[in-house]
Structure formats: C-alpha cells, structure tokens
DSSP file (Angstrom, degrees, kcal/mol; ACC not computed):
  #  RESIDUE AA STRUCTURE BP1 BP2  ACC     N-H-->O    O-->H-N    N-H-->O    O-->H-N    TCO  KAPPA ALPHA  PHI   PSI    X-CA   Y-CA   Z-CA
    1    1 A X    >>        0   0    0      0, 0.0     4,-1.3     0, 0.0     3,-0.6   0.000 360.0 360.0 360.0 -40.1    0.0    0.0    0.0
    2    2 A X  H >>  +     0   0    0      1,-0.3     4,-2.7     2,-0.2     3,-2.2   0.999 360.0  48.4 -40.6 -64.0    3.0    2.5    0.6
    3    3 A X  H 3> S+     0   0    0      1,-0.3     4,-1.0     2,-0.2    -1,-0.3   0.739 107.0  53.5 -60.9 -22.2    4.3    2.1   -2.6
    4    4 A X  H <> S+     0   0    0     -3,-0.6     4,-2.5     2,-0.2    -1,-0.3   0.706 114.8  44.2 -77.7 -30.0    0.9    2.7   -4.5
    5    5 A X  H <X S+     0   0    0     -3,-2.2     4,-2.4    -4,-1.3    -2,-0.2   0.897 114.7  52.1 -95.5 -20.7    0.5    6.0   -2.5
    6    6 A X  H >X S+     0   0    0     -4,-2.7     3,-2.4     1,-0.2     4,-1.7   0.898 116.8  36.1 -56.6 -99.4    4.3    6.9   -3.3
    7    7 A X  H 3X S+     0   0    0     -4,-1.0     4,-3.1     1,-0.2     9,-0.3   0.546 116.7  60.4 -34.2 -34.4    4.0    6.3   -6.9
    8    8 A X  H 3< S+     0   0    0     -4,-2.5    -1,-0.2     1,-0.2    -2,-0.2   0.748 110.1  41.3 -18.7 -60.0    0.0    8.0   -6.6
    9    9 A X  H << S+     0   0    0     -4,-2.4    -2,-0.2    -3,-2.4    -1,-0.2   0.729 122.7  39.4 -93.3  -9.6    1.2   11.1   -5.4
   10   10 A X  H  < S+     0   0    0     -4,-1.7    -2,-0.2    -5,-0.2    -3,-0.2   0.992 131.1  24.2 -61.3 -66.5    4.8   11.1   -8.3
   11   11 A X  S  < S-     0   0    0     -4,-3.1     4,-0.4     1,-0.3     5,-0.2   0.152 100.2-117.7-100.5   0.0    2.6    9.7  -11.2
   12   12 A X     >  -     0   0    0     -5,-0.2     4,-0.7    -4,-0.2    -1,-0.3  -0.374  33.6 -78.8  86.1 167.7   -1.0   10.2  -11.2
   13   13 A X  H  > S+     0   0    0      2,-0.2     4,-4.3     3,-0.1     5,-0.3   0.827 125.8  43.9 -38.7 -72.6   -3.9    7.8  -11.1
   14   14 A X  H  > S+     0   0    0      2,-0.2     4,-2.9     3,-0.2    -2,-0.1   0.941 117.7  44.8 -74.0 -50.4   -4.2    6.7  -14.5
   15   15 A X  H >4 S+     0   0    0     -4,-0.4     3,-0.9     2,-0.3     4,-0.5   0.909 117.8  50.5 -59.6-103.8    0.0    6.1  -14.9
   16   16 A X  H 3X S+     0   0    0     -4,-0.7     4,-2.6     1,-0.3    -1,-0.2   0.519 110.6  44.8 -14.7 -54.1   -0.2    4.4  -11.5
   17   17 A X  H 3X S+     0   0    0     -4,-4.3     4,-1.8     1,-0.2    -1,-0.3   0.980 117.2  44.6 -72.9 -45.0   -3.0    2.2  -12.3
   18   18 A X  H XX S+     0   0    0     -4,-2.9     4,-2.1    -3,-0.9     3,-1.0   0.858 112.6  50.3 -21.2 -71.2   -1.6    1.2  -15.6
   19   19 A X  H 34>S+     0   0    0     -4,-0.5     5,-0.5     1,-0.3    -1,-0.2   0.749 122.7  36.1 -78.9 -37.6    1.9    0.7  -14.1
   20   20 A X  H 3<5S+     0   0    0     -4,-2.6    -1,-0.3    -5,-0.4    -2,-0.2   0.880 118.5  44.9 -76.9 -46.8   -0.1   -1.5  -11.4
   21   21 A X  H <<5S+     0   0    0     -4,-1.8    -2,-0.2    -3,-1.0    -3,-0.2   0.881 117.3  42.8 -78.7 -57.1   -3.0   -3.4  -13.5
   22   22 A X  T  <5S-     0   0    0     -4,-2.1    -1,-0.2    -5,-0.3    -3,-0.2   0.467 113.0-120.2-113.9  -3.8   -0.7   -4.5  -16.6
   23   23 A X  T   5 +     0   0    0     -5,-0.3     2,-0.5     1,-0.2    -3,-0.2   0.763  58.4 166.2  79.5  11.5    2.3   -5.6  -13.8
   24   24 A X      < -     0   0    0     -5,-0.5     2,-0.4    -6,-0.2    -1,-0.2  -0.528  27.5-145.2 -69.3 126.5    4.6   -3.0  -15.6
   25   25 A X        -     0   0    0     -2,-0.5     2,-0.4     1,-0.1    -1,-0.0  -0.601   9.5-122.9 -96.6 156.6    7.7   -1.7  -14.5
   26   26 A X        -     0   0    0     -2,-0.4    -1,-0.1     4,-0.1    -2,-0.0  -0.859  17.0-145.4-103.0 123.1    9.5    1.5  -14.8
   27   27 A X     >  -     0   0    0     -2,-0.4     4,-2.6     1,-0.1    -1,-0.0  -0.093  37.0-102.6 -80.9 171.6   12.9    2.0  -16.2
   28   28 A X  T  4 S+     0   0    0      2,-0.2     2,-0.2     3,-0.1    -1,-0.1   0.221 117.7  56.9 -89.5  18.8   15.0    4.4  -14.7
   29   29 A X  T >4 S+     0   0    0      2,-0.1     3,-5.6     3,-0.1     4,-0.5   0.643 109.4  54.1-100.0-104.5   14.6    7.4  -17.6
   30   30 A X  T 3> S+     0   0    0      1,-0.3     4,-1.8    -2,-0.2     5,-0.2   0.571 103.9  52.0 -45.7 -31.1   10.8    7.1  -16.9
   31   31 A X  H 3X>S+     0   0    0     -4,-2.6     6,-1.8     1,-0.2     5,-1.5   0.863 106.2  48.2 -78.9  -3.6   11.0    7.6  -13.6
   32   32 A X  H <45S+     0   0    0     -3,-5.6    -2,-0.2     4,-0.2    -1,-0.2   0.652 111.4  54.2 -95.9  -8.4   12.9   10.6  -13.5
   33   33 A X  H  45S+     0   0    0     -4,-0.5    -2,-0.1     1,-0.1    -1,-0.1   0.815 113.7  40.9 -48.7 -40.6   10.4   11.8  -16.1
   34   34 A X  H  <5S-     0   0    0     -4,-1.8    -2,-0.2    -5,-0.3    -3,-0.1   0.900 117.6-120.2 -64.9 -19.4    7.4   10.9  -13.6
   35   35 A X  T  <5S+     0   0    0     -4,-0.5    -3,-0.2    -5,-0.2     3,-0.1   0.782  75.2 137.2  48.3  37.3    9.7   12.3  -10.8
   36   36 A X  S   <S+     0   0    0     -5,-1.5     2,-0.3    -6,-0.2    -4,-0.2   0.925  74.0  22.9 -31.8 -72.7    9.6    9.3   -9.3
   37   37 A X  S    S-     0   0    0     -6,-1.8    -2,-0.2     1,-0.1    -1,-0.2  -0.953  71.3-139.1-134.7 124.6   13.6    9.9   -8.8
   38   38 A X  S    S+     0   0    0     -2,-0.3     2,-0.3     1,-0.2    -1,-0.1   0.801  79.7   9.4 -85.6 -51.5   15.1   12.9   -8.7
   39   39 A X        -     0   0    0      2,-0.0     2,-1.0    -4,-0.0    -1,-0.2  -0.992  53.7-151.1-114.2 137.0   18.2   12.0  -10.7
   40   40 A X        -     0   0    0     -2,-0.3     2,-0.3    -3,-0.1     3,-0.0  -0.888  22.8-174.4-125.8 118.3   19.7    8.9  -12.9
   41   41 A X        -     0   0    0     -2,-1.0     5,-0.2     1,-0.1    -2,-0.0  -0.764  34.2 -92.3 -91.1 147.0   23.3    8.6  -12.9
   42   42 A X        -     0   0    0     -2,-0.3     3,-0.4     1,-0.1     4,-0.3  -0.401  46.7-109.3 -63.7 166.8   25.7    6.2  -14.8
   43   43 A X  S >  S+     0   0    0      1,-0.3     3,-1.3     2,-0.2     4,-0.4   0.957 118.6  62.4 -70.1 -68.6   26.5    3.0  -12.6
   44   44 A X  G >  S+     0   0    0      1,-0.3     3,-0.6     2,-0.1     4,-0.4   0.872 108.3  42.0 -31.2 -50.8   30.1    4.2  -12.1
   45   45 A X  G >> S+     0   0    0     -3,-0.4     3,-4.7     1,-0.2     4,-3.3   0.890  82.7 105.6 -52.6 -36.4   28.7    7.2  -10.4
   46   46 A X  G <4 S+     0   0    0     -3,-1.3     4,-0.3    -4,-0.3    -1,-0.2   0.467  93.3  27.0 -38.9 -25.3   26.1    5.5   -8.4
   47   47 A X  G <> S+     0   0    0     -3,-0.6     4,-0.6    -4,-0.4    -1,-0.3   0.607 122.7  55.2-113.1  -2.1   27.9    5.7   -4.9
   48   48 A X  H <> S+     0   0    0     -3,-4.7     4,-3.3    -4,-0.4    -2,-0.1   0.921 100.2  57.0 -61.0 -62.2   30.1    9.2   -5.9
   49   49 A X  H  X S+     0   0    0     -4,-3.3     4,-3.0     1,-0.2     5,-0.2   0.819 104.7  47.3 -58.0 -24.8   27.4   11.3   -6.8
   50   50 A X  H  > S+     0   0    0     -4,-0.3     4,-3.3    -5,-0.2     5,-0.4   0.938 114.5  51.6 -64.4 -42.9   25.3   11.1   -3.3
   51   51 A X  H  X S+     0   0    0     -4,-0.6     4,-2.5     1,-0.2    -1,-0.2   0.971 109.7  45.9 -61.2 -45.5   28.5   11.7   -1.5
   52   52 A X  H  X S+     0   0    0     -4,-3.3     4,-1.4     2,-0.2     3,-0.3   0.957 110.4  52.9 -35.4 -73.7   29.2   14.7   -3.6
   53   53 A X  H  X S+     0   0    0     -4,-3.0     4,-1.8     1,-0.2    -1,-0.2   0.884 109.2  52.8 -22.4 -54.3   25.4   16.0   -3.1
   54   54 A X  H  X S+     0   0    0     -4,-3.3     4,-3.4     2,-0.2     5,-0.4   0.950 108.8  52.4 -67.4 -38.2   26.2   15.5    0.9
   55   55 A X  H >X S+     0   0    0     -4,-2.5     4,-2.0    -5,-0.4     3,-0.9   0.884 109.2  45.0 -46.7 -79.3   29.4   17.8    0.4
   56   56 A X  H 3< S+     0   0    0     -4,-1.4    -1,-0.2     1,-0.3    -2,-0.2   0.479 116.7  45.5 -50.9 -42.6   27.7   20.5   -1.1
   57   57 A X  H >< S+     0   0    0     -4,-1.8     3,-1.6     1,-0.2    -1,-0.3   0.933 117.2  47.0 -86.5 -55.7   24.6   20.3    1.7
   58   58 A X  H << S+     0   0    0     -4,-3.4    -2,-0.3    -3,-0.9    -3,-0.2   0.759 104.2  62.9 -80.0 -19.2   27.3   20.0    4.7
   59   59 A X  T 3< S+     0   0    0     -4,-2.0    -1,-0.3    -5,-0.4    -2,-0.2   0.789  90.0  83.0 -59.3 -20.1   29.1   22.7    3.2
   60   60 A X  S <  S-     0   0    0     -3,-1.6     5,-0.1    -5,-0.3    -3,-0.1  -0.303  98.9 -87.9 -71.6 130.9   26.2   24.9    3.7
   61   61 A X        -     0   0    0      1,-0.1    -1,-0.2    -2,-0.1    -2,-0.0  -0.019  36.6-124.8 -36.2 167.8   25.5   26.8    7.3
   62   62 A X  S  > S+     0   0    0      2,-0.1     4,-1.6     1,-0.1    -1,-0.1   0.670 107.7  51.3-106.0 -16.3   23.4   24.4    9.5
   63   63 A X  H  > S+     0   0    0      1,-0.2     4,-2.6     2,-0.2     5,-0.3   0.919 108.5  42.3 -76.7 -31.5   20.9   27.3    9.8
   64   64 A X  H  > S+     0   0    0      2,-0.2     4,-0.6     1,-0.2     5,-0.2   0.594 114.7  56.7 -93.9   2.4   20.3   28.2    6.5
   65   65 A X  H  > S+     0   0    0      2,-0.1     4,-1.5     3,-0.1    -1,-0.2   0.929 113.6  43.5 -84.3 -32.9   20.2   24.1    5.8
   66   66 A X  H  X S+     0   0    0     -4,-1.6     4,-1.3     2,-0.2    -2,-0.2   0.827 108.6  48.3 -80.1 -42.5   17.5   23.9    8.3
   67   67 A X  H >X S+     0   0    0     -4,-2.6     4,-1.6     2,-0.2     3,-1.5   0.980 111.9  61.5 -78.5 -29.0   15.2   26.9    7.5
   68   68 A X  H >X S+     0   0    0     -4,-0.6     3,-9.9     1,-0.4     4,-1.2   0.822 105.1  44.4 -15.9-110.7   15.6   25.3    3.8
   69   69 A X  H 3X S+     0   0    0     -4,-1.5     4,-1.0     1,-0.3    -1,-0.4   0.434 114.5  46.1 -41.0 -17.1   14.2   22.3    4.7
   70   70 A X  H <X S+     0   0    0     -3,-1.5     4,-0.9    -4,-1.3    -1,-0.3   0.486 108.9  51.6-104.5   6.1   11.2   23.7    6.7
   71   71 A X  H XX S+     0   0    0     -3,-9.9     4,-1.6    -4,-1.6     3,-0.8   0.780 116.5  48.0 -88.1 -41.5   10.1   26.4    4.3
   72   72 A X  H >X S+     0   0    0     -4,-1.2     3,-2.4    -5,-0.4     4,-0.6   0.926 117.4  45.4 -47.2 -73.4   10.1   23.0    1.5
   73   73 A X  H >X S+     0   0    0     -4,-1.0     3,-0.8     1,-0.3     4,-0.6   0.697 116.9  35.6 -40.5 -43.8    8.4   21.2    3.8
   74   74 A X  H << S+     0   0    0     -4,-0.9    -1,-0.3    -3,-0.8    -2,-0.2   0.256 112.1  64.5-105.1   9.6    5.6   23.6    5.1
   75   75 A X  H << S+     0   0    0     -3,-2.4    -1,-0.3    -4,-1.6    -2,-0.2   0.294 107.3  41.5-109.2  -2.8    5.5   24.8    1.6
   76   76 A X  H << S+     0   0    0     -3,-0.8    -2,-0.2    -4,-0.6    -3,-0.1   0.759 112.8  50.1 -94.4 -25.5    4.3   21.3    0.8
   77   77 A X  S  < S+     0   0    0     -4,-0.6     2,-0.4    -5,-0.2    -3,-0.2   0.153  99.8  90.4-111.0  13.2    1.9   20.9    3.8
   78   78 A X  S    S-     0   0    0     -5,-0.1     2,-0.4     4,-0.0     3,-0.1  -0.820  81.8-124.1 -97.2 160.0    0.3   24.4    2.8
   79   79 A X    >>  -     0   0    0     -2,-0.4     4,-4.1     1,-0.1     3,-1.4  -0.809  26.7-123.8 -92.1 154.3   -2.5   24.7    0.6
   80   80 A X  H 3> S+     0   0    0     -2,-0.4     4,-2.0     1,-0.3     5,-0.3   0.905 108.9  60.1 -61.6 -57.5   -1.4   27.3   -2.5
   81   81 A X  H 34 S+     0   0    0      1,-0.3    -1,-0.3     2,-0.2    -2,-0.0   0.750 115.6  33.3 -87.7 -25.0   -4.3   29.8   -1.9
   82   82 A X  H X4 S+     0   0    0     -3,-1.4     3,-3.0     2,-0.1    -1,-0.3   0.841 112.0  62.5-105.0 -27.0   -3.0   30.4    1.9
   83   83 A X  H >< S+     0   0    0     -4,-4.1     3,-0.9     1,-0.3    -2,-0.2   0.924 110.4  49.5 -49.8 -70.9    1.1   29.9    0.8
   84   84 A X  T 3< S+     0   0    0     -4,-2.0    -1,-0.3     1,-0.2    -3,-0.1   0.700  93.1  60.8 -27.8  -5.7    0.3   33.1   -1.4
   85   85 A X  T <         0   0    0     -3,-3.0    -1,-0.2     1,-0.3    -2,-0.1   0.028 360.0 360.0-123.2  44.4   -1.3   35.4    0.5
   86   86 A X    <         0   0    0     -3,-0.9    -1,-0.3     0, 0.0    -2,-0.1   0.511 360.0 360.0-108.5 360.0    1.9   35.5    2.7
C-alpha cells in the first residue's frame, strides 16, 4: 500500500493504475520523467554522486540548511491559496 500512495502522489492515477494493473515496470529514464527519482546517474557514479550531493549540503550553514528544509516542507503541507497570501 506505501508504494501505491508513493507512486500516486509522483505519477498520477491513471499512470499508477496502468503501471499497477498490466504488472509493468518503470525503467530508470521514466521515472525521472514521472519524478519518481530525482536523478539517474551512470552505474560508475552510483555511490560518488550522493557523496558529492552530501558535500555540497554539509558545506552549507546548519541554519540556512535547516530553514531550507522547513520552508520545502511547510510549503508542501500548505494549501497554495494560503502559501500566497503570505
């Protein structure tokens, strides 16, 4: 049931139910189309590039990493008509 509401809220309904109904999987282009996955790297990267990513975020103050992550966050768990009207 996770994974149906994961993929629900990436892909849609109709994509979902396909994906789910006909027992298809998704190659790793189409899910960073759905945004499923945020990035697809060659296999040679696979364990570089995260470490890299983590440089880049620990390089960062630990305040400005933190109010980051809670305007992203409360900017998902707002509804758009009250995030605007700030």
């Amino acid at each position: 049931m996770v994974a149906v509401n994961v993929i629900r809220g990436a892909i849609g309904k109709s994509k979902a139910l396909e994906t789910c109904l006909a027992g298809r999987t998704i190659d790793a282009t189409e899910a960073e189309r759905c945004g499923l996955v945020f990035r697809v790297v060659p296999l040679a990267s696979l364990f570089d590039e995260p470490i890299r990513i983590a440089s880049v975020i620990a390089s960062m103050s630990l305040p400005t990493t933190r109010m980051i992550k809670e305007t992203v966050h409360r900017a998902f768990e707002t509804p758009l008509a009250e995030g605007i009207q700030v």
